[in-house]
Structures are given as structure tokens and as C-alpha cells.
N, C-alpha and C positions, 0 to 999 in steps of 0.2 A: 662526344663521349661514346665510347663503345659499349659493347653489352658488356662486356668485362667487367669494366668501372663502376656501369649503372650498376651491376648485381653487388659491387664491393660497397657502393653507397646505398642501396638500400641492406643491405646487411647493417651497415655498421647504424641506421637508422633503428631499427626496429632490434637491435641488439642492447642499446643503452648502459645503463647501470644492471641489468637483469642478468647478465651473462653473471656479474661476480658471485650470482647465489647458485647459479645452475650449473658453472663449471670448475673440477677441481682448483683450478689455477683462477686465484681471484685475478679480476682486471682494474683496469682504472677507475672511479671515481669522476677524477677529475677533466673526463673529454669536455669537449665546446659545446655548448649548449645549439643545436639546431632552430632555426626561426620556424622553420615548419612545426615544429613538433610543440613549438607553444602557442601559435596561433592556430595547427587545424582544430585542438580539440575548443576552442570555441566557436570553431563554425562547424564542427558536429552538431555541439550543443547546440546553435541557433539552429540550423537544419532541424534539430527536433524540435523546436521551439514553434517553427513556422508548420510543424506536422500535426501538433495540436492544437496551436489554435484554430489550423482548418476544418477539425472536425466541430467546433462548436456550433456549426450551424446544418451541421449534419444529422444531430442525435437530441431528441427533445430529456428533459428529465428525465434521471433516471430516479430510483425510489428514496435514495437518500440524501438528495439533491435537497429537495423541500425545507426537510426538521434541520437541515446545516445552515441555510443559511433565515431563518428563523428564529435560532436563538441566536446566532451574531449577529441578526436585527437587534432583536431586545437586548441583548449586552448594550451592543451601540448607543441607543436608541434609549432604550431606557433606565438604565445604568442596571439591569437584574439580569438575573440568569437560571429563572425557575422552568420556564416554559419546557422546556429538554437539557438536561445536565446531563444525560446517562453517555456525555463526551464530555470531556473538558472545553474549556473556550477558544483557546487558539485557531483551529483551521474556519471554528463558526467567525470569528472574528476577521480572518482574511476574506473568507467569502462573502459577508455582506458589508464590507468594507467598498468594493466599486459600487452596488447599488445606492449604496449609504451617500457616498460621496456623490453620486446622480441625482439625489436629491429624494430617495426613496426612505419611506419609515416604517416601523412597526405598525400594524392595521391598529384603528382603534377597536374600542370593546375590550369585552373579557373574549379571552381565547384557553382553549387547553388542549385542542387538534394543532399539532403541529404543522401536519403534509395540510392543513385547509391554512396558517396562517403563512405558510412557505409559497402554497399557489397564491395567496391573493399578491404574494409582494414580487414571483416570478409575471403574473398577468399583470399588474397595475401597468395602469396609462397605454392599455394595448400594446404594447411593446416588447414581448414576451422574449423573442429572440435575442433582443438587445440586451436586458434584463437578466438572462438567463448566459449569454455572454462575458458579462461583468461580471457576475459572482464567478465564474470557473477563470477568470484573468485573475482573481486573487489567487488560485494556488500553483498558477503557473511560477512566480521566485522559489517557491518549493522545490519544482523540480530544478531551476539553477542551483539551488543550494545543493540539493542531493548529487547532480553533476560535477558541482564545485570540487562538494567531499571528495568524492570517488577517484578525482584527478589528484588533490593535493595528497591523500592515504598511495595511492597506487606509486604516484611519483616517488615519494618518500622508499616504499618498500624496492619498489621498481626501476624506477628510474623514468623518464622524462616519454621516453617510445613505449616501456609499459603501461605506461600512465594512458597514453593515446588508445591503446589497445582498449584498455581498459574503458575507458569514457565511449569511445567508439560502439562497445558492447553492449554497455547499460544503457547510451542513448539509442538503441536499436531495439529494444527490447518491447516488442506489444503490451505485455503486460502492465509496466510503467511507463509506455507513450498514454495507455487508455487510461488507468486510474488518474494521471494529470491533467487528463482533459477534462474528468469531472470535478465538479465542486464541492469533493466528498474529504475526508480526513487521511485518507490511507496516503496521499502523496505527502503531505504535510510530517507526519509519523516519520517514514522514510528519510527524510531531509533533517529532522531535528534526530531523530536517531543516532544516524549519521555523523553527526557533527556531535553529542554527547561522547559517543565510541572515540571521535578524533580528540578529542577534548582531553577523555583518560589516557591515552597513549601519548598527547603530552607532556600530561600531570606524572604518568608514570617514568616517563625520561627524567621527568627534574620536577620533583614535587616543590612547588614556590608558593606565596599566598595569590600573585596574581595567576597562575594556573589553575591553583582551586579555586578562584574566584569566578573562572573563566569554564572548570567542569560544573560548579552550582548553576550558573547561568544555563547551560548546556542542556542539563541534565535536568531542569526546570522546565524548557522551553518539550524537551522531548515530551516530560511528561500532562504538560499543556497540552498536548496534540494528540493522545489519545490513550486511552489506561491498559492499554495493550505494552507499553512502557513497563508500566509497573513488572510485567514479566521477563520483556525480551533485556531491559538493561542490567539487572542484577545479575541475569543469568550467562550473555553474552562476556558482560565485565570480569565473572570471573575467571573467565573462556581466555578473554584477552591477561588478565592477570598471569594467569598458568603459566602461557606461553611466555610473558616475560619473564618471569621467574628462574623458569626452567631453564630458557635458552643464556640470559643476562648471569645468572648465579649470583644474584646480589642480598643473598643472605647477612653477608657482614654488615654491608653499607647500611642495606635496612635497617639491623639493629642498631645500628651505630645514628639516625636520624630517626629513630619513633616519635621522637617529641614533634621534632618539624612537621614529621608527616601525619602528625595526629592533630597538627593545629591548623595544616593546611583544610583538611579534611573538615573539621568545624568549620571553619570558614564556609567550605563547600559547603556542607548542610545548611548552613545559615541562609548563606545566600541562594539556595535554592528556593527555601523554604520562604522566603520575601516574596521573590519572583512567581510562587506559584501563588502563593500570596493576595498577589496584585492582581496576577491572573483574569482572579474573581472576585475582584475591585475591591478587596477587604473587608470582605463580608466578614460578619460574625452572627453567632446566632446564640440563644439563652434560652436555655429549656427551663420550665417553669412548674409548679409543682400540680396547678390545676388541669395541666397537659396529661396527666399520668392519667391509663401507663403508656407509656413512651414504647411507642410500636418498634422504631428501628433501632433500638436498643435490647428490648425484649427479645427481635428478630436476630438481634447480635449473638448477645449471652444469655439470652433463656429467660423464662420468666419469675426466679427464682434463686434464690442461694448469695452468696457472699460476695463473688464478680458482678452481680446483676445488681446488688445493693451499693455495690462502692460506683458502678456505672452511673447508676441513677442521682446517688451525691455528688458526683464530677459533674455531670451534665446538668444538675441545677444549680453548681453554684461556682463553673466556671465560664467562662464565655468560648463557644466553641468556632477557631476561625473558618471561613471558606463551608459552611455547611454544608452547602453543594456539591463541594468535590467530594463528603463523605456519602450523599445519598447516590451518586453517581457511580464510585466503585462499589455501593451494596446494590445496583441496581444487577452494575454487569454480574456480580457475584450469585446473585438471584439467576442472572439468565445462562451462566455457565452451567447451573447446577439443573436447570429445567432443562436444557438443550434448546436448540434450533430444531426448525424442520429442514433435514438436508436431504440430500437425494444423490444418489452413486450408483453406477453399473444397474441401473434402471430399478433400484429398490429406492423409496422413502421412507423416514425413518427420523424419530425426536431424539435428537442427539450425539448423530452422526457416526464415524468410525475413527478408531485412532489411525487407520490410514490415508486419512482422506485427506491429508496437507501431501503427502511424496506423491501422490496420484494426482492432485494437481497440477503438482510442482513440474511433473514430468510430460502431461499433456498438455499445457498452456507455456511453455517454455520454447524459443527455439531449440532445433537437436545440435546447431552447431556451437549453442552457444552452455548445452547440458554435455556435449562430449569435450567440452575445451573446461568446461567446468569439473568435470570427470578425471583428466587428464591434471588439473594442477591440483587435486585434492591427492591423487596418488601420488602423485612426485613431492608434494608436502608431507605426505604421511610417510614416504619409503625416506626423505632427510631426515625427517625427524627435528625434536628439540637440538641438537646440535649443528646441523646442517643444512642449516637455512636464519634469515634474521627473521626476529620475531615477528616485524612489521607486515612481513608476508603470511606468517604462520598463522597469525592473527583472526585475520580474514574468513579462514577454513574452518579454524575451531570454531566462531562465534557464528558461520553459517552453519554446521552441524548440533551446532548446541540451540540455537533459536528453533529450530526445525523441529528436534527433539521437544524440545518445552512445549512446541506450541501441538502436537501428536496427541495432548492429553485433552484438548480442552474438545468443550460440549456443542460449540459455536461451530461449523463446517458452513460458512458461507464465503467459500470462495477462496482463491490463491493470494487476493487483495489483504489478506491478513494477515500475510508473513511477506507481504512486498518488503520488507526494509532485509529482506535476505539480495534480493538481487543487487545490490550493491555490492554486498560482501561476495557474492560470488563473480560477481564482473571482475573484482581486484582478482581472486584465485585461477580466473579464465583467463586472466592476462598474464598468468604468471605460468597456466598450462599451454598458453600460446607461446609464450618465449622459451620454454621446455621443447617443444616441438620445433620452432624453429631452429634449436641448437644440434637438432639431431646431427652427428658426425658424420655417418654414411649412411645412405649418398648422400653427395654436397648438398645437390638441389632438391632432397625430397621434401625436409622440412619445410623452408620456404613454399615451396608449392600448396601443400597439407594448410598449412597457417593462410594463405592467401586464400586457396578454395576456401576455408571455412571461413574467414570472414565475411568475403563476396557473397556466400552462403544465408549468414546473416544479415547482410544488407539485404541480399532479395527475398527475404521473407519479412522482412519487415514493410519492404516497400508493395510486396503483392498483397496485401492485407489493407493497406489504407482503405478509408479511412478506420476499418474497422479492428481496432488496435483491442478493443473491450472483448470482444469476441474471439479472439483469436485461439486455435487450438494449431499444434502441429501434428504432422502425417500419423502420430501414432495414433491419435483419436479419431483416424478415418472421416469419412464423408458426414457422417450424423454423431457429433459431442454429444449433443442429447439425449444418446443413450447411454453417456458415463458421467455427467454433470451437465446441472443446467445452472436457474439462479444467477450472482452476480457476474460470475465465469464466462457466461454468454448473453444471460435475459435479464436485463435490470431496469429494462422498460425503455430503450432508449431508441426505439424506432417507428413511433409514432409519426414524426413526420414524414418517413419514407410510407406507411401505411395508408396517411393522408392522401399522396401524389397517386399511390398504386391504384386505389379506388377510384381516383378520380380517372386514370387513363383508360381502366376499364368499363367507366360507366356504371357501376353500382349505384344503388339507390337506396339500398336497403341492407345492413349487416348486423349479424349478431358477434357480440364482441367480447370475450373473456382477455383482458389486457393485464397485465402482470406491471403495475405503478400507480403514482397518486395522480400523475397528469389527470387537469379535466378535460375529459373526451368532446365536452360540447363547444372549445376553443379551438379546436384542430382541425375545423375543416371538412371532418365527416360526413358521410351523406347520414341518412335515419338510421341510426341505430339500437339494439337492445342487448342489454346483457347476457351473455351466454351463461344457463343455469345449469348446475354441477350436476349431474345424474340426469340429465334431463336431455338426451337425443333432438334435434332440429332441423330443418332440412333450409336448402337457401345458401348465398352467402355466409360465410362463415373466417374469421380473424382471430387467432386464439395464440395468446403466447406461447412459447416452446417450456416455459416452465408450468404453466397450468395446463397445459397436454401430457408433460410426462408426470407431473409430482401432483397436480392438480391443487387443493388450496394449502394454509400455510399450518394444517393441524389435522388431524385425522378425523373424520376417513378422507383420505387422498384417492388419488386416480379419477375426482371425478367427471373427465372428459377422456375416460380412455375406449369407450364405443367410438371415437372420434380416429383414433391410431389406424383402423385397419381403410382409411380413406385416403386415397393419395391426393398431394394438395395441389393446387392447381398454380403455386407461386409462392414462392419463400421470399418477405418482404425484410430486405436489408438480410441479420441473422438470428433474431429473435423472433420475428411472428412468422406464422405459418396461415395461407389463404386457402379457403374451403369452397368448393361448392359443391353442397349437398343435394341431388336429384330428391323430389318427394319417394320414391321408390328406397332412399338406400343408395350408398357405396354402391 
């Protein structure tokens, strides 16, 4: 084969079904299905698969490790789920599903510390690593499913080489290599997301009862997996609604099937409403009249007037199901409104900024995978509703519109929160990859363009291992630290790198300000004491990057910032920072 040929089969490769959206003159459909292009993206996928499980024994807990798989002990274990509700059951439920089946239980006693009943079941039987293994093997099918999506949506829109494009992006992606190696909710979220979105886009081709039986299911499981649902799928749905709409014109049809589509729809509801249901093993709960007053009702509608009177008749005289999933969305509702303590561009702060999702979005993102991103959201928005299928268009709206949604909220802990957008934007990157590849002249420049950036991609993912959690690109320069720390970078998960560094140095003695629940007296440490906030020390010294710049999780903050003007003597892994302080002072 000459170069000629080769360039005409890799063209016609990475051309697929995408050409018929990008070029005036629709093309075929119907080419031959290539073997390649249906087998690499599952050794992408497994490629990423064996990338995180390697780090599991690289990164000790991180802080929300603990209360996850805690209350999917006690789900499991003992068929409740009071202990931490303030998430729905689902990802607690995968994640202490390996321990569970190891033969590990709920501690006895009465408990109501979560991160103390999370350690003892991460420590039980000295095994901590292995332990702590298992639980994060449960949310690794997550990320296959998330991958699954992202292929079978891209294919559909794209075609079979966009699809590749696509999977190829997302499974490259630091930010969703890191959150699936922990044993946290946000991969989980992603994945059932994912699959609720593919579910409506279904249902909306051909509204059927087993379609809507098939988005309740969907749309069930998403909201299982964390009440961060509750916003992005309303909001997203009708993002994707729009665009079918607009682009299909099925006004007539519509009116002409209301009924169908109104029963399918019941259906859905119904059967969501089982399934979440189930969830949380059908529970119910009966408010009682010697209970009054009835706190989280009071806390609802006030303690007073006609609403707060018909509340308190409903709640004592109907059976309320799944009680836990109502104390759990009034939790987060409580914690929206109080804020987080976040931290940006070296300010702290209850409550955060409404910029602080695009400011993450943009410096924990790769750039080749933000300007290919960049690249198919223009060439979507300059088609327009006519000029492109909806399948594609889809993708952009619903990442523009979750982004948007989530701009308001009081929570700023991290990029981890609007993860179920790099999906949608993986499909739109594939679709600004095949844009660029079609460029007319010159022949070769596109193809080159689209190959450097992907290559691009690949090697920022792979210069990062194992530290996928951590990762920032070039815009965030040498120290992130000073524009975000928290889960972005410090979630506690370098402890055992902290362990080994002491030890090659020979320390004996350290004072320790660690940002997680990890107990310190299990890791190997030499003597240590805690590093106290306002309180200068000299000696060895191990301080996380998030309690050096934000200092504790409520104000007054900064209290380790006498500590800033001492340069460290060793940056352990990318979250703790090592000191040694002269008795004289810096």
C-alpha cells in the first residue's frame, strides 16, 4: 500500500457517517462497517480501565471515601439507611457491595460518625488496602457504562469513526479517569445520567410504553446516584427536547399522539417512582401527633398559616414513602443555601462564585480536548436547528445548559460536580474533530490539526498518571493552588506517598495539618502532632495544600498562612507540601 491509499483509507476511516452533517452534499449511510472501529473503542475503554485500577493502590482515602461506603454497609447490612442519606443509595450501595461480599459488615454498636464507621470497615482485618480496593472496584461498571453511552449516542449522531473519536476523548480525560478511581458518587451520576439523556432521545424517536418504561427505569437509577439529578435532568431534557423539536418540526405528529404520549409518560413516572422506591427498600414513615412540632416541616412551610396546617394533617395521617430521600434533598437544600467553604484565585469564601464551574471547567480540562470542544460547539451553533441532526445538536445544548444551571448553586467543591458534562462534550469534540478534519484546503491540513490534537490528548493524559485527581492544564501554571485547591487537587489522597517520603528521609518527628478522615496512626508515620491553626512551629512540618492556602473549612481561614513565605523542602505526590522549619524562622 502506498502512502496514497494509506491517506485514502484513513480518511475514509475517520470520515464515517459525520461527513453527511458537516458537508453540503449528504453522503452515504450505508458504507461497510470497519472491524477496527468496533473493536478499538473497547480497548480504549479497557486501556482506561487498567489506568485506574492502577492507581488504587497509589492514593489512600480520600474524604468522602469513608460516609460512601458506610451507609452502603448499612443499606446492605442492615437493611436501613439513616446513618448518611444526605446521597441517595445507589453508588453507597456499589461501593460496599465488594467489601460486603468479602465478608465485611456494618461495625457493631450505635454509630452516628460516619468517616469513624467508614474507617473502621476501610481498617477491619488489617487489610486496609485491599479493603479500600474493593469498594472503588464497585464504581469502576460505572465508568463502562458512561463509556458505553458516550459510544452508542456519538455513533448514532456520528457515525461509527465519530463515535471512536469520541470514546477515545472521554476515556482520556484526567478528570473522569480520577473521580472513577474513587469510591465516591460523581462517576456513578455520570453514567446513570448518561443513560437517562439516551433513554429520552429514544423515547422521543418513538414514544412506546416499553420506551417509557425503559426512561422511568433510567431516569430512576440517575436519580439514585445523586440529587444533583434532580437539577441537571430537567434542565438538560428540555435542552434536548428544544432541539428535537425545532430541528424534527413534529408539531402535527405531536398533537396528533397526546394521548399515547401522555400514557407512555405515566408509565414513566410510575415506574420510576417504584424503582426509586425500592431504592430505599420501601421504606415508609408515619408522623405522629406526640412528635409535634414536626421540625422538617416547620423548616419546609413555616411554622404557621394554612400550608403548614394541611402539611401537618398529611403527614399525620398519610404514610410518607422513602422518608430518607425527603430528609436528604432538605439536607442538600439547607447546604445550598448556607454555602460551602470554597476557595478561588487565592480568596476563601462561604459560598463561592457563580464563576467558579467555567474556571474549573477550563483549568482541569485538557486544552486539546477544550479547543475541539470549542471548535464543535461553533460549527453547531453557526448550523443551527436546521443544519445539523438533532442527535448531534443535542449534546451542546445540554452541555451549555447544565453548566449554566449549575453557575447558581452555593456548593463550589470542585469540577467533580458537573462531571456528567464531559460526556456531552466528548460527543461535541467529536463532532469538532470531524469539522476539522473536513477542512477543503489544504487537503492535508485538517487531518494533521485533528491527529496533533488528539496525540496531544493522549500525552497529557498519560504524563499525569497516576495522578488523574490532580490534574490541571498549562493554564493553571506551576502552583493550582493558587486558583483552586479542595477536591480539584487535595482530597486527601496522598498519605501513603507521605508515609514512604518520611520514611526515606528519616524523620522522626512531624507536625501534621492533613486535609481527610484517614487515621494517621495506621499509616506508618513516625511521632506525630497536629499542626495548630494560628500557631507558628518550627521542625518538620506536612501540611495539605488545601489547609496552607484556605486553612480550616469555616472562618477564620488562613490559619497556616505564616507558613506561605517558607519554601518546602518536597512536594509529596500533589496535595501535601513538606516543611522544615529552622528554630530561627524561614
Amino acid at each position: 500500500m502506498n502512502r496514497s491509499q494509506a491517506l485514502s483509507v484513513l480518511d475514509s476511516l475517520l470520515h464515517g457517517r459525520a461527513r453527511s452533517y458537516l458537508l453540503p452534499v449528504p453522503a452515504s449511510r450505508t458504507k461497510p462497517r470497519s472491524a477496527f472501529v468496533m473493536v478499538a473503542p473497547a480497548v480504549l475503554i479497557g486501556i482506561a480501565a487498567v489506568q485506574i485500577v492502577s492507581t488504587y493502590r497509589v492514593f489512600s482515602e480520600t474524604a468522602d471515601e469513608p460516609p460512601t461506603i458506610a451507609a452502603g454497609m448499612e443499606w446492605l447490612d442492615r437493611g436501613t439507611y439513616n446513618l448518611d442519606n444526605t446521597h441517595p443509595p445507589l453508588a453507597r450501595i456499589a461501593v460496599a457491595l465488594g467489601p460486603y461480599l468479602d465478608g465485611l459488615r456494618f461495625p457493631a454498636g450505635h454509630h452516628d460518625d460516619w468517616n469513624k464507621v467508614g474507617d473502621q470497615i476501610f481498617y477491619a482485618r488489617g487489610k486496609y488496602s485491599r479493603n479500600l480496593a474493593l469498594a472503588r472496584l464497585g464504581v469502576l461498571p460505572f465508568f463502562f457504562l458512561a463509556a458505553a453511552m458516550v459510544w452508542v449516542w456519538s455513533r448514532k449522531a456520528l457515525g461509527e469513526c465519530g463515535a471512536l473519536i469520541a470514546v477515545l476523548l472521554f476515556s482520556t480525560l484526567p478528570p473522569v479517569l480520577g473521580n472513577a478511581g474513587m469510591a465516591t458518587v460523581d462517576i456513578v451520576l455520570t453514567a446513570t445520567f448518561m443513560a437517562a439523556s439516551l433513554a429520552l432521545m429514544y423515547w422521543l424517536e418513538r414514544p412506546s410504553y416499553p420506551r417509557g418504561c425503559l426512561l422511568g427505569v433510567a431516569v430512576a437509577l440517575a436519580f439514585l446516584s445523586k440529587f444533583s439529578a434532580l437539577l441537571f435532568l430537567p434542565t438538560c431534557g428540555l435542552a434536548m427536547l428544544a432541539c428535537c423539536w425545532a430541528t424534527r418540526r413534529r408539531r402535527i405528529e405531536i398533537s396528533a399522539q397526546w394521548r399515547r404520549i401522555a400514557a407512555t409518560l405515566i408509565v414513566s413516572g410510575i415506574t420510576a417512582f417504584l424503582v426509586i422506591w425500592g431504592g430505599y427498600r420501601f421504606s415508609f414513615h408515619i408522623t405522629h401527633k406526640a412528635d409535634r412540632p414536626h421540625e422538617n416541616i416547620d423548616r419546609m412551610v413555616g411554622t404557621k398559616g394554612t400550608l403548614h396546617d394541611l402539611a401537618y394533617l398529611a403527614a399525620e395521617h398519610v404514610p410518607i414513602p422513602a422518608p430518607e430521600l425527603l430528609e436528604g434533598i432538605n439536607f442538600q437544600r439547607l447546604h445550598n443555601a448556607r454555602g460551602s467553604a470554597s476557595y478561588l484565585f487565592g480568596e476563601a469564601r462561604q459560598g463561592g462564585w457563580w464563576y467558579f464551574f467555567p474556571v474549573v471547567l477550563g483549568i482541569k480540562s485538557p486544552l486539546p480536548f477544550l479547543v475541539l470542544s470549542a471548535i464543535g460547539l461553533v460549527a453547531l451553533g453557526m448550523a443551527g436547528f436546521r443544519g445539523t441532526d438533532w442527535h448531534a445538536l443535542a449534546p451542546a445544548a445540554m452541555a451549555i445548559v447544565l453548566l449554566l444551571s449549575a453557575m447558581p448553586s452555593r456548593i463550589d467543591l470542585g469540577v467533580r460536580l458537573i462531571l456528567p458534562i464531559y460526556p456531552l462534550l466528548a460527543i461535541v469534540a467529536a463532532f469538532g474533530a470531524a469539522k476539522v478534519w473536513n477542512l477543503a484546503k489544504p487537503r492535508m491540513v485538517g487531518p494533521a490539526l485533528v491527529a496533533g490534537l488528539l496525540l496531544w490528548q493522549i500525552a497529557s493524559c498519560a504524563r499525569v498518571h497516576p495522578d488523574y485527581l490532580a490534574y490541571f492544564n498549562p493554564l493553571a501554571g506551576n502552583s493550582p493552588e493558587r486558583i483552586v485547591v479542595g477536591p480539584d487537587l487535595d482530597w486527601g489522597q496522598d498519605l501513603f506517598r507521605l508515609s514512604d517520603a518520611l520514611r526515606e528521609r528519616k524523620v522522626d518527628s512531624v507536625a501534621i495539618a492533613y486535609l481527610g478522615s484517614a487515621d494517621l496512626t495506621q499509616h506508618g508515620l513516625p511521632h506525630f502532632v497536629h499542626l495548630v491553626p494560628f500557631q507558628p512551629t518550627t521542625g518538620w512540618i506536612a501540611i495539605s495544600v488545601t489547609r496552607l492556602m484556605r486553612g480550616e473549612t469555616a472562618p477564620p481561614y488562613y490559619g497556616y498562612s505564616w507558613l506561605r513565605s517558607c519554601k518546602p523542602v518536597d512536594r509529596v505526590g500533589r496535595s501535601i507540601l513538606l516543611y522544615y522549619v529552622e528554630p530561627g524562622g524561614c
